[in-house]
N, CA, C and O atoms as CSV, one atom per row, in Angstrom:
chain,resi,resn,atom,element,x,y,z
A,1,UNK,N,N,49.122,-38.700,10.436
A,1,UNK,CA,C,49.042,-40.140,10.362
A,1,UNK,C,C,50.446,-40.738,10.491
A,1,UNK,O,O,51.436,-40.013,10.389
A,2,UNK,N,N,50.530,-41.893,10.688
A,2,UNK,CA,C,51.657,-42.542,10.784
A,2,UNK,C,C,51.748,-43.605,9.849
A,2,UNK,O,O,50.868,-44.105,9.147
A,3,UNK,N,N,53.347,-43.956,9.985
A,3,UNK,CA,C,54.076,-44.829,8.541
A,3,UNK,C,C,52.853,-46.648,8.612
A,3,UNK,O,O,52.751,-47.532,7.762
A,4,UNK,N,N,52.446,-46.567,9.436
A,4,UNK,CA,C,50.983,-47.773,9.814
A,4,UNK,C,C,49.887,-47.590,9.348
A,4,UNK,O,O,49.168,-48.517,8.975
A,5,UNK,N,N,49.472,-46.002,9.271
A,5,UNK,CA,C,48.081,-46.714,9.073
A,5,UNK,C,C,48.040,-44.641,7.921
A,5,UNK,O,O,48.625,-43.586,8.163
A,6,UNK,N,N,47.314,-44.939,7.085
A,6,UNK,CA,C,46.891,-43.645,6.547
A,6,UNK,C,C,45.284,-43.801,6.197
A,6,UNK,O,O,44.559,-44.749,5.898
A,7,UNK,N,N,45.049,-41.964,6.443
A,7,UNK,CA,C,43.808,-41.933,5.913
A,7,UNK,C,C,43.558,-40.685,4.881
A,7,UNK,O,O,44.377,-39.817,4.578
A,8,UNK,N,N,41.892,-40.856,4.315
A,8,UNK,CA,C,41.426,-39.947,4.296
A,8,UNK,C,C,40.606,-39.870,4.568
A,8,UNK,O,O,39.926,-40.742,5.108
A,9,UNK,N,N,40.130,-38.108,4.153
A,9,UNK,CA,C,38.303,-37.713,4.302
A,9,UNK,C,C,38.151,-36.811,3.105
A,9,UNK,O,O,38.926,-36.039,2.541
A,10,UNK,N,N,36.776,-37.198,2.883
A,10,UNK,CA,C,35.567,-36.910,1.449
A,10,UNK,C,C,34.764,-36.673,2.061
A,10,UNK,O,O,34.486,-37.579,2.847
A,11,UNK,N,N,33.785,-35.275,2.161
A,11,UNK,CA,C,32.512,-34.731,2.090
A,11,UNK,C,C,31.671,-35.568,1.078
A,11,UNK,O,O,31.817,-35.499,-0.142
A,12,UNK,N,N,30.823,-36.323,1.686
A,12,UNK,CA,C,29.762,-36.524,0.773
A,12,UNK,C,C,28.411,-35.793,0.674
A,12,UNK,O,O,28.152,-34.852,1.424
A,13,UNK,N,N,27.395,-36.322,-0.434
A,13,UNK,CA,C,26.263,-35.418,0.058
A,13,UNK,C,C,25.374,-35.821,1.313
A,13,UNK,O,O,24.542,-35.045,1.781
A,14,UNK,N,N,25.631,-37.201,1.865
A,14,UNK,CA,C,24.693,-37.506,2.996
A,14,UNK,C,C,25.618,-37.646,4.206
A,14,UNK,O,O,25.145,-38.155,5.222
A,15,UNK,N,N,26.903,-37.239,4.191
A,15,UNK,CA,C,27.411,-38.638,5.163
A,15,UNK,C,C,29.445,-37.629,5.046
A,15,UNK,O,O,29.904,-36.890,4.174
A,16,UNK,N,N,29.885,-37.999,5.996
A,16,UNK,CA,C,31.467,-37.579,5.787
A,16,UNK,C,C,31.936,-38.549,6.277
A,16,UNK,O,O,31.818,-39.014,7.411
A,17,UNK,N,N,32.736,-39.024,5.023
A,17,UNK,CA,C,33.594,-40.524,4.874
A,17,UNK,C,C,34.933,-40.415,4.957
A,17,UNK,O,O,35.667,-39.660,4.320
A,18,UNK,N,N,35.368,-41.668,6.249
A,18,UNK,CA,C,36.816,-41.720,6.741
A,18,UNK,C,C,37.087,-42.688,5.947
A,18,UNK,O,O,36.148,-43.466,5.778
A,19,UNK,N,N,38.386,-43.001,5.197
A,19,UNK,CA,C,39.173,-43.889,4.682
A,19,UNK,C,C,40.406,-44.293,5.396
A,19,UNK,O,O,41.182,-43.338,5.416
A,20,UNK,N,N,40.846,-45.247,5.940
A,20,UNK,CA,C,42.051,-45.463,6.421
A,20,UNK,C,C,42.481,-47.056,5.899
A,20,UNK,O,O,41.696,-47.974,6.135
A,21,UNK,N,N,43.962,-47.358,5.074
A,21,UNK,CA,C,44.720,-48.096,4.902
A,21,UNK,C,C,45.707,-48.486,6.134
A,21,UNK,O,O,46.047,-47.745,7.056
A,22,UNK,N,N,45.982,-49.488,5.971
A,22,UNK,CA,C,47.477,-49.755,6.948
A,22,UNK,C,C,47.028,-51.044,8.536
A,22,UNK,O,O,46.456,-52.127,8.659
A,23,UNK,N,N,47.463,-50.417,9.102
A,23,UNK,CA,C,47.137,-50.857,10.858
A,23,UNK,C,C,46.815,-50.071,11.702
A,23,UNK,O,O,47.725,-49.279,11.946
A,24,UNK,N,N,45.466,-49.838,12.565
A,24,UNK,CA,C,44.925,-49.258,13.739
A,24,UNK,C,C,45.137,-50.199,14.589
A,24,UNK,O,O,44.522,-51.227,14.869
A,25,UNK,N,N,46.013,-49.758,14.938
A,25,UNK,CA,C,47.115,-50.161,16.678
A,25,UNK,C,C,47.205,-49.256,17.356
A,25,UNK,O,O,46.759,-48.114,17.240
A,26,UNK,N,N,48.216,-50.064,18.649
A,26,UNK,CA,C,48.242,-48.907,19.695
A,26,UNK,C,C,49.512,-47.792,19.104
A,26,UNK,O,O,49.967,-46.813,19.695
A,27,UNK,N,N,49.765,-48.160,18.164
A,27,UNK,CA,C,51.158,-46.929,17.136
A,27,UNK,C,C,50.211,-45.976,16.571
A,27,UNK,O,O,50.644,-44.873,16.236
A,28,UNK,N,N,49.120,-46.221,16.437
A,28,UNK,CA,C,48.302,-45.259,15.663
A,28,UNK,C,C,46.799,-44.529,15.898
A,28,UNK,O,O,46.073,-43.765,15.263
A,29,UNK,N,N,46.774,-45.211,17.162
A,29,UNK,CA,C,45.157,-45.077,17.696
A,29,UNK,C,C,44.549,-43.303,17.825
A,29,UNK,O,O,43.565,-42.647,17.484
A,30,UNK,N,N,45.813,-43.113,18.521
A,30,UNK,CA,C,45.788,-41.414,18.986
A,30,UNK,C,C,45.874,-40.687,17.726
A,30,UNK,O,O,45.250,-39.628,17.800
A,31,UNK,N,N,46.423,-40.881,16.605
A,31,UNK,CA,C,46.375,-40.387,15.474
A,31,UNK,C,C,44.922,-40.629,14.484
A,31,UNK,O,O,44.379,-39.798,13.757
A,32,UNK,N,N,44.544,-41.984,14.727
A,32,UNK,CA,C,43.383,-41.630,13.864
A,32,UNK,C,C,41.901,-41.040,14.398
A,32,UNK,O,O,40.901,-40.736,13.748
A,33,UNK,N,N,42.302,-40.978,16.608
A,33,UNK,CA,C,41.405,-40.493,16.460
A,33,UNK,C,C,41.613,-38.371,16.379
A,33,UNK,O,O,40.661,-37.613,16.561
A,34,UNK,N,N,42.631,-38.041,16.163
A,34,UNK,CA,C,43.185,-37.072,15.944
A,34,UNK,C,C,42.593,-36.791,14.489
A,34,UNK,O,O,41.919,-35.778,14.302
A,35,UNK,N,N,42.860,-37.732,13.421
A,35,UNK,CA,C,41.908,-37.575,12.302
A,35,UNK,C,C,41.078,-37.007,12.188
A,35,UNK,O,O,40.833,-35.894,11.723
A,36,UNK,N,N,40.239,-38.212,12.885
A,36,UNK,CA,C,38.813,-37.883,12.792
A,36,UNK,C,C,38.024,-36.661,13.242
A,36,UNK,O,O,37.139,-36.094,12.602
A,37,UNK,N,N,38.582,-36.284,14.693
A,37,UNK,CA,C,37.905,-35.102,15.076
A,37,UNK,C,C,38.494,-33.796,14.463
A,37,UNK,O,O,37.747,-32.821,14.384
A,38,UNK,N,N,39.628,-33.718,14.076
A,38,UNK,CA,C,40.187,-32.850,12.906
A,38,UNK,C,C,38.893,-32.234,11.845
A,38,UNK,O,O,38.445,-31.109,11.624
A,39,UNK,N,N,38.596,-33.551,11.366
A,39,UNK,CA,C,37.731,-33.080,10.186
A,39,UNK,C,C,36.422,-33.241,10.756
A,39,UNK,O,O,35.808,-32.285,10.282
A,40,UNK,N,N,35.375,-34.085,11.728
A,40,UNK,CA,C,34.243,-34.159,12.288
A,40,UNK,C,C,33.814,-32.845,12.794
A,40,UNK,O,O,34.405,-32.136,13.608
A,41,UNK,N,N,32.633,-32.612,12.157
A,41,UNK,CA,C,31.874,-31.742,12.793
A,41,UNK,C,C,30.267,-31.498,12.183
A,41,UNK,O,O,29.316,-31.932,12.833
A,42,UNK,N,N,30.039,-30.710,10.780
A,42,UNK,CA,C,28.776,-30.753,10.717
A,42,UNK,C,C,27.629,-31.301,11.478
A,42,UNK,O,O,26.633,-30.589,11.606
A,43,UNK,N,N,27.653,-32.367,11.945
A,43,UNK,CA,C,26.397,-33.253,12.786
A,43,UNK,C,C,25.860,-34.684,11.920
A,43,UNK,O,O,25.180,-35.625,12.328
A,44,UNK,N,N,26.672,-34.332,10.093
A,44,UNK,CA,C,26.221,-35.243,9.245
A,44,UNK,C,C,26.737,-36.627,9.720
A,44,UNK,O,O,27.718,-36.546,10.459
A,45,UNK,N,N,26.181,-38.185,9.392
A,45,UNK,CA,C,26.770,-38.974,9.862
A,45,UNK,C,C,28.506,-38.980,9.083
A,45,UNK,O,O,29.110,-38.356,8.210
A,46,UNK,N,N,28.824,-40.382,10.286
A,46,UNK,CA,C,30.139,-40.576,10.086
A,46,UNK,C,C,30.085,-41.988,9.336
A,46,UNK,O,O,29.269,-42.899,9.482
A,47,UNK,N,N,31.108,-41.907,8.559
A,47,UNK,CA,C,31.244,-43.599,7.678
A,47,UNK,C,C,32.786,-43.596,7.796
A,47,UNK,O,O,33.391,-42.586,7.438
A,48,UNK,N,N,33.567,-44.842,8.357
A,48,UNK,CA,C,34.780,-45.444,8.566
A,48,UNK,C,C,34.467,-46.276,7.860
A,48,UNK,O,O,33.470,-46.978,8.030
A,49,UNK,N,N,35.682,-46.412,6.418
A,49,UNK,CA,C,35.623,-47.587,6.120
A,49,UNK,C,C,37.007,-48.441,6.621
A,49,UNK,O,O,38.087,-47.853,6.674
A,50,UNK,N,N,36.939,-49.240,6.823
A,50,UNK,CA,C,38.502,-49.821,7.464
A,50,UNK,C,C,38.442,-51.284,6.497
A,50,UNK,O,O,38.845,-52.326,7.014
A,51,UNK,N,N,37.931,-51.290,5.109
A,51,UNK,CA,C,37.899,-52.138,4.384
A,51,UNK,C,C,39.313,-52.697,4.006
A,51,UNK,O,O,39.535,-53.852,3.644
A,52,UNK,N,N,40.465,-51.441,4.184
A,52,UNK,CA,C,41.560,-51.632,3.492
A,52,UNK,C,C,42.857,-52.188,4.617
A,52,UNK,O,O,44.018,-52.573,4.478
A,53,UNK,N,N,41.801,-51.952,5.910
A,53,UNK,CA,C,42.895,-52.175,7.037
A,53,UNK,C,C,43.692,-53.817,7.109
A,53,UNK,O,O,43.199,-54.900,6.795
A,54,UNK,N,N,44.737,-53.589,7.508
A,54,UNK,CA,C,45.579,-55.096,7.876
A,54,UNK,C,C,45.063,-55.722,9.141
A,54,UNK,O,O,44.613,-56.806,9.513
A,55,UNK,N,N,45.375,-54.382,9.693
A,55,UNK,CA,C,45.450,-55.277,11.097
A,55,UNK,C,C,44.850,-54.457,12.067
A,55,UNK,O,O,45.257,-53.295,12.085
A,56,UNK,N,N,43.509,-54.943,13.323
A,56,UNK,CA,C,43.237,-54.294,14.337
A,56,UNK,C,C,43.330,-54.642,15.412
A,56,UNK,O,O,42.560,-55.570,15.662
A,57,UNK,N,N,44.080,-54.255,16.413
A,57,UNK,CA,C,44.067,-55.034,17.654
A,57,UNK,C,C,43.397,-54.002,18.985
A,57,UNK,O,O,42.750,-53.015,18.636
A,58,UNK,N,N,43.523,-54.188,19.989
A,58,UNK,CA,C,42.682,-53.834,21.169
A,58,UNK,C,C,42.682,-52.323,21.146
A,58,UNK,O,O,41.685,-51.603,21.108
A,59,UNK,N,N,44.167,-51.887,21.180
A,59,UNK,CA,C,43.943,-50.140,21.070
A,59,UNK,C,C,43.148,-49.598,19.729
A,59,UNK,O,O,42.698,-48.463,19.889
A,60,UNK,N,N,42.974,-49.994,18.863
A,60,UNK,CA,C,42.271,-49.798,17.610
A,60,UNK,C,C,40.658,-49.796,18.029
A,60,UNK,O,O,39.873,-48.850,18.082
A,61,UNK,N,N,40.475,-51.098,18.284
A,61,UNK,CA,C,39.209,-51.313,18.902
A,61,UNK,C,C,39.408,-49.869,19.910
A,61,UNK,O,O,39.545,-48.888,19.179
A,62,UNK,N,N,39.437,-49.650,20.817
A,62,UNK,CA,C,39.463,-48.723,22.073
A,62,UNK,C,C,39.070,-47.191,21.040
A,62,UNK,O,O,38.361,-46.283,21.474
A,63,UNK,N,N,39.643,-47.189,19.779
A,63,UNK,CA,C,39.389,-45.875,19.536
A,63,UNK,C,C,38.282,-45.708,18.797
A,63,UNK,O,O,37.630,-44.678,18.623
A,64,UNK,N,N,38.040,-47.268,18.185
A,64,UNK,CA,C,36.038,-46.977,17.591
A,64,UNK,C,C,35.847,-46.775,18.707
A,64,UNK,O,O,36.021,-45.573,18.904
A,65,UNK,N,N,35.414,-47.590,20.131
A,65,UNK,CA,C,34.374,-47.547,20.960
A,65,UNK,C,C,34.489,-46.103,21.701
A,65,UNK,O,O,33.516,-45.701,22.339
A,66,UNK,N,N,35.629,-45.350,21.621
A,66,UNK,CA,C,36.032,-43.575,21.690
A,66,UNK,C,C,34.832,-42.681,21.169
A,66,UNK,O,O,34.008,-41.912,21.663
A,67,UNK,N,N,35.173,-43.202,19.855
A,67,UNK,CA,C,34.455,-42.220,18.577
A,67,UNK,C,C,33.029,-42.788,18.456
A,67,UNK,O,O,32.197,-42.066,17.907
A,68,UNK,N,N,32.561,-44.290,19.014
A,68,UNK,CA,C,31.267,-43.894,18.483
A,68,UNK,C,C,30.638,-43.406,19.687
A,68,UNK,O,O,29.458,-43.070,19.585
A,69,UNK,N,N,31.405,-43.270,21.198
A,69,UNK,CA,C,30.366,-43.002,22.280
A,69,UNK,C,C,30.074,-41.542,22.111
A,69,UNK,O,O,28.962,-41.016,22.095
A,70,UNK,N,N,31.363,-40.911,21.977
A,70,UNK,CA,C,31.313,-39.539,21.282
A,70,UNK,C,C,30.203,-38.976,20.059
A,70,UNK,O,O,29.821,-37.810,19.956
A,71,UNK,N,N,29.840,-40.017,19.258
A,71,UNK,CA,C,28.559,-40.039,18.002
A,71,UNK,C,C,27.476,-40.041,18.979
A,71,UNK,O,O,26.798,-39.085,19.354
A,72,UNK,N,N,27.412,-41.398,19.372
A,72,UNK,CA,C,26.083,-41.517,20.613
A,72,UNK,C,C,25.933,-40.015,21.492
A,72,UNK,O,O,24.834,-39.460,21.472
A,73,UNK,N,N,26.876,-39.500,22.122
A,73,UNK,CA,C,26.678,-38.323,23.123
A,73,UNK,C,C,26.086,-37.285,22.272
A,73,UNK,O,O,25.405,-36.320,22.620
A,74,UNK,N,N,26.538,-37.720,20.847
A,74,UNK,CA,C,26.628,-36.066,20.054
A,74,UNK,C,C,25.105,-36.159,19.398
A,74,UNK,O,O,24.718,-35.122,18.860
A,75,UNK,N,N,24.125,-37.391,19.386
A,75,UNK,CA,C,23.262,-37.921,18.497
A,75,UNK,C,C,23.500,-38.041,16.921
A,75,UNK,O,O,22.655,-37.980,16.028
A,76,UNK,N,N,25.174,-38.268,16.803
A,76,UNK,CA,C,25.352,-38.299,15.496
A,76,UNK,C,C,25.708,-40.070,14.561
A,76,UNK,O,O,26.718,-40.772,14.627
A,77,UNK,N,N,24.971,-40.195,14.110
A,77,UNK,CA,C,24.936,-41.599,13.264
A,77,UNK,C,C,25.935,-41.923,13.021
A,77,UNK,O,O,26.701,-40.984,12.799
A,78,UNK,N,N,26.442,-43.096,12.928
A,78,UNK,CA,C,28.436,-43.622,12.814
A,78,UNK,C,C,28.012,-44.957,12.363
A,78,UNK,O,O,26.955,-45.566,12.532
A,79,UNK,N,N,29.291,-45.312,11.641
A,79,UNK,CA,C,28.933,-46.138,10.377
A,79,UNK,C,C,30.651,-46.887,10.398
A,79,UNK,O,O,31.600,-46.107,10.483
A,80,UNK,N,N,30.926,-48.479,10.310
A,80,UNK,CA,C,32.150,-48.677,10.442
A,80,UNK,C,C,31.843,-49.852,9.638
A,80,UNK,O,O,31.176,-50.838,9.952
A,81,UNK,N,N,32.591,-49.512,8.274
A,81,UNK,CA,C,32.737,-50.984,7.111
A,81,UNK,C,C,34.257,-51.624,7.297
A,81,UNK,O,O,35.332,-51.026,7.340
A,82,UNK,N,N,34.024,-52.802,7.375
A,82,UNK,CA,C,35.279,-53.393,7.801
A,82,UNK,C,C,35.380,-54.882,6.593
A,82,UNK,O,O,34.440,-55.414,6.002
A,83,UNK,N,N,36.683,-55.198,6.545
A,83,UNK,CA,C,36.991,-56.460,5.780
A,83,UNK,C,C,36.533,-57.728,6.878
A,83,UNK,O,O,35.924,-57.617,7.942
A,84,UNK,N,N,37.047,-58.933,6.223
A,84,UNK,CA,C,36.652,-59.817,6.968
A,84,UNK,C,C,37.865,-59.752,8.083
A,84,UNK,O,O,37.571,-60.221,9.182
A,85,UNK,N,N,38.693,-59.423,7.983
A,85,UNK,CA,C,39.661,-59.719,9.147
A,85,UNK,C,C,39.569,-58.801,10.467
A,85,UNK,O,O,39.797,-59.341,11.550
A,86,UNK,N,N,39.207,-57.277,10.409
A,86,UNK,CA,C,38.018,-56.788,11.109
A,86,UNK,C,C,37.022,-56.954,11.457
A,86,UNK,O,O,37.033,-56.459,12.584
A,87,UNK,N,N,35.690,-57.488,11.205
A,87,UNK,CA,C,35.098,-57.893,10.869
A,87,UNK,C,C,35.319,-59.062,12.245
A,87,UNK,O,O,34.974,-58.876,13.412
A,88,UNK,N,N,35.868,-60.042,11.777
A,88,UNK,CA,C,36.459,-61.008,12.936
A,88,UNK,C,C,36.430,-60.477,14.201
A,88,UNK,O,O,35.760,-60.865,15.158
A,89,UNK,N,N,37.467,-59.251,14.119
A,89,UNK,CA,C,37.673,-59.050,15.437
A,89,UNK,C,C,36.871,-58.204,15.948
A,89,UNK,O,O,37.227,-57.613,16.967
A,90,UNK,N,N,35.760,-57.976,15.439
A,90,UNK,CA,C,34.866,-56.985,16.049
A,90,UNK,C,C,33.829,-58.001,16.946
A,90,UNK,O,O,33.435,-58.016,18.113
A,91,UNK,N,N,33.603,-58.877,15.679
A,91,UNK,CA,C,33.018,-60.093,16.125
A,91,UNK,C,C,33.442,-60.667,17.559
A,91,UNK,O,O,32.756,-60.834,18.567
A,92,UNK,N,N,34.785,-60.910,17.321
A,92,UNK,CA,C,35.119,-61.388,18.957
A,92,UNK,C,C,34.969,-60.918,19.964
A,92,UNK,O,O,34.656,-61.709,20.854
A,93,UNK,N,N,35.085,-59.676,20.288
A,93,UNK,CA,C,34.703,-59.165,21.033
A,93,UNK,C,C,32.755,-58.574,21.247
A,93,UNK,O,O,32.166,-58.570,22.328
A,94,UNK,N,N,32.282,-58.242,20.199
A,94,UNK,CA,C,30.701,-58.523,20.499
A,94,UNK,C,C,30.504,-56.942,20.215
A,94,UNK,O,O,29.768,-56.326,20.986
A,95,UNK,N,N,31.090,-56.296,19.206
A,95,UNK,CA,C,30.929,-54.981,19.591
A,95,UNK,C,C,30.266,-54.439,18.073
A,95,UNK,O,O,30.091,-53.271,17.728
A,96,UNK,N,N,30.021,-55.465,17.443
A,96,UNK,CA,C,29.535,-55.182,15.944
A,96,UNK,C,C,28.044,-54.663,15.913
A,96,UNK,O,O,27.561,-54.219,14.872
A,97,UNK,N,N,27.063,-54.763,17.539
A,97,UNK,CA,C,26.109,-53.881,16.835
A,97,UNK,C,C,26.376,-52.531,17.449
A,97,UNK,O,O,25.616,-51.596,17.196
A,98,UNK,N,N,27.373,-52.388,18.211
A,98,UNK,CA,C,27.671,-51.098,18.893
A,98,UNK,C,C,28.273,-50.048,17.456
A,98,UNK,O,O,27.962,-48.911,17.100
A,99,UNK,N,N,29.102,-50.908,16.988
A,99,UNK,CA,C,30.034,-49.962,16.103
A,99,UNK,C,C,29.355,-49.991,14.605
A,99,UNK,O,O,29.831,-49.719,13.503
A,100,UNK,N,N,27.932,-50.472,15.052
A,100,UNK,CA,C,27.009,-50.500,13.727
A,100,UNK,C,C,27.856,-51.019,12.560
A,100,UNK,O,O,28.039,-50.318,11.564
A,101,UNK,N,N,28.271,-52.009,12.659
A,101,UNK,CA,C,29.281,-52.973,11.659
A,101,UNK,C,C,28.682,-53.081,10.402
A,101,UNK,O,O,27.472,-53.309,10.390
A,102,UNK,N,N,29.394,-52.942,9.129
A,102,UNK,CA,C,28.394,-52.923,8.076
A,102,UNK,C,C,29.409,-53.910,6.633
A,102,UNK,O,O,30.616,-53.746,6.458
A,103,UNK,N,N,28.855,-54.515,6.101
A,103,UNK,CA,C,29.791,-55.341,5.203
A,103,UNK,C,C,30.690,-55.097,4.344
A,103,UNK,O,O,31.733,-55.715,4.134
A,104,UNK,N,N,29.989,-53.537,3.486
A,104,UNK,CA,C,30.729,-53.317,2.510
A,104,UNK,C,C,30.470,-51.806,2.641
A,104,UNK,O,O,29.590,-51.467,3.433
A,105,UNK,N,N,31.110,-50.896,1.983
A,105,UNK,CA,C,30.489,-48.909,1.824
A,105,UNK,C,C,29.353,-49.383,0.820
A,105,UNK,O,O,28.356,-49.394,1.542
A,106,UNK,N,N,29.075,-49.661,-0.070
A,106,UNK,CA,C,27.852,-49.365,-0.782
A,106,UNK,C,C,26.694,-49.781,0.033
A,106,UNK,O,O,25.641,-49.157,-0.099
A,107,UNK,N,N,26.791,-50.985,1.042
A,107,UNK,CA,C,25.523,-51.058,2.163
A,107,UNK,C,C,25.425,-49.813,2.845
A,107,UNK,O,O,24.561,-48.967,2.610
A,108,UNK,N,N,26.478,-49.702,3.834
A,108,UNK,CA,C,26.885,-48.547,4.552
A,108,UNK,C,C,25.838,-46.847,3.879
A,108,UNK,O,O,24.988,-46.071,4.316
A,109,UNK,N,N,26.342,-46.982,3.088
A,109,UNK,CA,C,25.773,-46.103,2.204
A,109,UNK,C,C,24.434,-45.931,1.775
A,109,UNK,O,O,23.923,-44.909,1.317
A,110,UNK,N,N,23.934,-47.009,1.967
A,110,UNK,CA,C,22.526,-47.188,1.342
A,110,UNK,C,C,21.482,-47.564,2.824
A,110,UNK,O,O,20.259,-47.678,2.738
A,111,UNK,N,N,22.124,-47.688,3.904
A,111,UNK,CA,C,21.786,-47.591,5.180
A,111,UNK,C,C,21.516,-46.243,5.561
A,111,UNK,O,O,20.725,-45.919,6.447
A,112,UNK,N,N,22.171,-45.501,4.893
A,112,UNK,CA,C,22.042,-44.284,5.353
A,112,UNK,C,C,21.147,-43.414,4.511
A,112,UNK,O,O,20.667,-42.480,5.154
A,113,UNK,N,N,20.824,-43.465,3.347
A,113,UNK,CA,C,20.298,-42.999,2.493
A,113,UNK,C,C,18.793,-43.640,2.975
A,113,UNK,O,O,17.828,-42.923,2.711
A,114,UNK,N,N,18.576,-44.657,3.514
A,114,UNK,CA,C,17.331,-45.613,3.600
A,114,UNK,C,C,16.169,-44.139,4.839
A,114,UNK,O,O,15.028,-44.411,5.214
């Protein structure tokens, strides 16, 4: 990860959950999706929360729409909780039912459990 943006990952029992703080930019895009496929694999869904993120701009965006076509190819469920300032910009661009946009992790969570 870089001095922008950090993460983690937690095995859950339904679901393997990404955490990332900071900024997903183009300083960090290649790294988180380096993250992710690092630890992705089982087939269980994926949950991003980017609740804690500052800031997302276009290369950020570029690396959800990466990772979830990669979910879609793989038939694996993907899950992206975002603040409102995400949230926004997912909005602007129109990509919130693609990246299955979700309000908070305890929805997220209970979406998946449903």
């Amino acid at each position: 990860m870089t001095v922008s943006l950090r993460g983690g990952f937690e095995q859950q029992a339904h679901c393997q959950l990404f955490r990332f703080t900071g900024q997903l930019d183009a300083y960090s895009d290649k790294q988180f999706g380096e993250f992710v496929a690092s630890h992705r694999g089982n087939g269980q869904p994926l949950v991003i929360d980017l609740s804690h993120i500052d800031f997302l701009d276009s290369s950020g965006l570029g690396a959800l729409v990466q990772l979830a076509k990669q979910c879609n190819g793989d038939k694996q469920k993907f899950l992206v909780v975002g603040n409102a300032r995400v949230v926004q910009t997912v909005k602007l661009v129109r990509l919130e039912e693609f990246l299955h946009l979700q309000p908070d992790l305890e929805t997220a969570l209970g979406n998946l459990a449903a």
